[in-house]
C-alpha positions in Angstrom: -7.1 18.6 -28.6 -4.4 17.7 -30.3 -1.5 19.0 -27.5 -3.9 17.1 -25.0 -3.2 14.2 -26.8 0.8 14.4 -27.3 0.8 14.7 -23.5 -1.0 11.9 -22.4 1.7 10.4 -24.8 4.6 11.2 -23.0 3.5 10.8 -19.6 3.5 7.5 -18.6 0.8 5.6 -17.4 0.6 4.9 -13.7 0.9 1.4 -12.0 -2.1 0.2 -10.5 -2.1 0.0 -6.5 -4.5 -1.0 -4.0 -5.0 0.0 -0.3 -6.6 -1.2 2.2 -7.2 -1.4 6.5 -9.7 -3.5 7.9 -10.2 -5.1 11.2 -10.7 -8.9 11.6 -14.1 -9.9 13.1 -13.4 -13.1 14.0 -9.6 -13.8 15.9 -8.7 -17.0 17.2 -9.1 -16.5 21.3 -5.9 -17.7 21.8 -4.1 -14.8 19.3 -6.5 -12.8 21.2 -5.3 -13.7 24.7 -1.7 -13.3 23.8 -1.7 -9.9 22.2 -2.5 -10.4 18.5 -4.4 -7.2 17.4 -7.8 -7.3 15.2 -6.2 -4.6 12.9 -5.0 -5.6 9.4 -3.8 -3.2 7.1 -3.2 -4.6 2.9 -1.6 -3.3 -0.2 -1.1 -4.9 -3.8 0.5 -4.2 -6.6 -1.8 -6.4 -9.3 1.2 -5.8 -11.9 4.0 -7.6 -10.3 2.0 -9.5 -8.5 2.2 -8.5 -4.9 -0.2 -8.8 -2.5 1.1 -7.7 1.2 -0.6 -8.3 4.9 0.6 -6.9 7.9 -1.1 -6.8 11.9 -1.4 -3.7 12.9 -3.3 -1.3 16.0 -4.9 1.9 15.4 -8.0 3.7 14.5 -9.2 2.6 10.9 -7.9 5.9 9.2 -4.5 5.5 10.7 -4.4 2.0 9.5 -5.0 2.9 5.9 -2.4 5.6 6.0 -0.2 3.1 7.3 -1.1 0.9 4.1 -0.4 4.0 1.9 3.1 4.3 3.4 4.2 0.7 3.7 3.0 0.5 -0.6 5.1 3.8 -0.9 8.2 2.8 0.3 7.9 -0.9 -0.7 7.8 0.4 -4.3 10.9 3.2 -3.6 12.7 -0.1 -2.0 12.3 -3.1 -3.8 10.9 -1.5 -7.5 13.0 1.3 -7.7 14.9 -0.3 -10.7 11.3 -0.3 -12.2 11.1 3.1 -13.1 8.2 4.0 -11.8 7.3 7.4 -11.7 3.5 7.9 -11.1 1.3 5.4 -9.0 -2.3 5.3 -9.2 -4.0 4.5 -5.2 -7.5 3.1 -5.3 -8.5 2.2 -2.0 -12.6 1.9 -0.9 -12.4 4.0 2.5 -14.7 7.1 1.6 -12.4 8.9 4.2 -9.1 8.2 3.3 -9.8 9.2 -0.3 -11.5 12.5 0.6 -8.8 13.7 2.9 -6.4 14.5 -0.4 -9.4 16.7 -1.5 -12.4 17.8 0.6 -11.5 16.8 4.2 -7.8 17.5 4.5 -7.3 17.5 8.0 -5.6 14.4 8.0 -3.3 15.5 6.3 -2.8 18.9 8.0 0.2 21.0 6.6 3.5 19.9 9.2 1.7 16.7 10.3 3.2 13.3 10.4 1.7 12.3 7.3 2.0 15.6 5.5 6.1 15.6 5.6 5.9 11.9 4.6 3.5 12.2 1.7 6.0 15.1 0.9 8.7 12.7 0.6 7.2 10.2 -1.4 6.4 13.3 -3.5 9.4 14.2 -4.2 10.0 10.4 -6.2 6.2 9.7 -7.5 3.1 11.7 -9.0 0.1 10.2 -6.6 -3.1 9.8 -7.9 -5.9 8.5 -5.5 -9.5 7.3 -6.5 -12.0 5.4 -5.0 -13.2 1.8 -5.7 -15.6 -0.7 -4.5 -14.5 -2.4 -1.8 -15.3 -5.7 -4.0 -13.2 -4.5 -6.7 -10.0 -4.0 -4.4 -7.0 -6.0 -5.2 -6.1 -5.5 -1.6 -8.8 -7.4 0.1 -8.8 -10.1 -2.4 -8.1 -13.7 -1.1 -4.3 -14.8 -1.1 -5.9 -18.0 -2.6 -8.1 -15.8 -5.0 -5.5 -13.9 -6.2 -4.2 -14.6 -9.9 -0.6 -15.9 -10.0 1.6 -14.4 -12.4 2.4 -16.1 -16.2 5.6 -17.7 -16.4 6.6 -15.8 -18.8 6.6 -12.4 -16.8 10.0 -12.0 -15.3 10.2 -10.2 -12.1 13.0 -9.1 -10.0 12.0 -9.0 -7.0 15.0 -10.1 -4.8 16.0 -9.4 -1.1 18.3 -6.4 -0.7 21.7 -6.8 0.6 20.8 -5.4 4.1 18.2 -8.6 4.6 21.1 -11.0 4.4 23.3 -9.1 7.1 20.2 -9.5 9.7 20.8 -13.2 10.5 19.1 -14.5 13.4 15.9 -15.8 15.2 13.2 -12.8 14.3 10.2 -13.7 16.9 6.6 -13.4 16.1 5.1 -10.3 15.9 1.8 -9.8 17.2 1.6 -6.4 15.3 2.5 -2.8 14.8 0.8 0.3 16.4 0.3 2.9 14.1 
């Protein structure tokens, strides 16, 4: 008991993420007309306060591994001076959580996905679980979602390479995954 409990000491405790793919079921016609895709996929970080949004066109499962990879890298990118080394992934898709346990064919050894989660693996410990979908983060209202107290200090700042793309960026009417 007591070895258990000088372990859970040293290892930190993970940040909090949140995952999420969804499809819209109600799109302006216009957006509609001109390309814009139904398919969102979310992630947020409660802790510093980040709660992202993006377009994107695939099957639902696809879209949620797309949210996974976007959080990873977005935390390797702009939080790497953070120190993070373990992130906890709730998400409420039945099927995205079992296919790191029970169902792994998503994840099929030499996949896509498999050499990416490798990578990420490599800078993180992953922990999935399984929430409500009414208790995730990531499809919580931009207006509903708390704003940080002034107090916390974050540093999340563009990186060097943003300046050095200058120029008109068009609208993007989404990604395909």
């Amino acid at each position: 008991m007591i070895a258990w409990q000088v372990c859970v000491n040293i290892v930190k405790s993970p940040i909090e993420c949140y995952t999420a793919a969804f499809y819209n079921k109600s799109i302006d016609p216009y957006l509609e007309t001109i390309g814009f895709t139904r398919g969102m996929i979310a992630f947020s970080v409660p802790d510093f306060g980040v709660l992202f949004r993006c377009r994107a066109e695939g099957k639902l499962i696809d879209l949620e591994f797309g949210a996974l990879f976007s959080l990873l890298k977005f935390i390797k990118v702009r939080l790497a001076d953070v120190g993070i080394e373990s992130i906890k992934i709730l998400s409420s898709n039945p099927e995205f959580f079992f296919s790191f346990a029970i169902n792994p064919h998503h994840l099929d050894p030499g996949s896509e996905r498999a050499k990416l989660l490798g990578e990420y693996s490599k800078h993180f410990r992953i922990l999935t679980g399984l929430v409500e979908s009414t208790k995730n983060k990531a499809l919580t209202s931009a207006a509903d979602y708390p704003s940080l107290p002034s107090s916390a200090i974050l540093d999340l700042k563009p990186g060097n390479d943003d300046f050095k793309k200058i120029g008109f960026i068009p609208l993007q009417k989404g990604i395909k995954l």
